[in-house]
N, C-alpha and C positions, 0 to 999 in steps of 0.2 A: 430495426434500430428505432428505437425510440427518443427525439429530444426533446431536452428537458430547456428552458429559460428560465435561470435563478438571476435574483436582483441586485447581488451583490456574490464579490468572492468567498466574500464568509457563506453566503449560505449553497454556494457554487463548491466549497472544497467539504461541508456538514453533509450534499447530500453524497458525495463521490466516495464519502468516508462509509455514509449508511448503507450505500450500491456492494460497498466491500463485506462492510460487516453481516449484510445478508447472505451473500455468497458465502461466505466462510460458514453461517450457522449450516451450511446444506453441503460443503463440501470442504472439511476441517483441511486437506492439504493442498491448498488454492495455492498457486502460485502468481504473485503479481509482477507481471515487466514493467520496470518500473520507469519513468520518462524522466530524461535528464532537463535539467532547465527551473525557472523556478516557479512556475506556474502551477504543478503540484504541491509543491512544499507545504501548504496548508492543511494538506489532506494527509500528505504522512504524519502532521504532528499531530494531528486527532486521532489519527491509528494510534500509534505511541501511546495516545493518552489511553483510548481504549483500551489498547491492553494490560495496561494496568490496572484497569478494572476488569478487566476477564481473562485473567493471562489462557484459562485453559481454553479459549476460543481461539487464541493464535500459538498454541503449541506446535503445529503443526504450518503455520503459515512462512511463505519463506516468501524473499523480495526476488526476484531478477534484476543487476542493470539490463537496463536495456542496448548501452553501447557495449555489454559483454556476449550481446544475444548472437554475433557471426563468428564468436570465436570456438578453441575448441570447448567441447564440454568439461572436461579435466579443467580447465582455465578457468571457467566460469566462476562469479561470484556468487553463491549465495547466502543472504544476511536474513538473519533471525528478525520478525518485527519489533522486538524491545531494542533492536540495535538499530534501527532507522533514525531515529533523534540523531545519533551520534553522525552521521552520514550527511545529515541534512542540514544542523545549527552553526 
């Protein structure tokens, strides 16, 4: 594990967004569990934005809840990354 100390939230959720978007350049059906609360929030809305400028880098990206993660599979959520703004605002 590697930590990182950024100096602010903003550049705390900019690099969490880049940690993603590299993954995904190497493994196009990444799936992210995704944490409830609102301390991510800033990081999903620069994915969002991201994908709007590359939608074909998250065709394939899907979110997990994370409080759906002990139920059954059949149950589970899974949300498209263009659909995280709506989940989130």
């Amino acid at each position: 594990m590697r930590i990182e100390i950024c100096q602010s939230y903003e550049a705390l959720s900019l690099k969490a967004k880049e940690i993603v978007t590299s993954e995904l350049g190497q493994h196009k059906a990444l799936t992210l569990c995704a944490a409830t609360g609102g301390s991510p929030t800033r990081m999903y809305e620069l994915l969002v934005e991201e994908a709007s400028r590359q939608p074909e880098l998250f065709s394939q990206f899907t979110v997990l809840k994370l409080d759906e993660w002990g139920r059954n599979p059949r149950w589970t959520t899974r949300v498209r990354a263009s659909r995280i703004y709506g989940t989130i605002s």
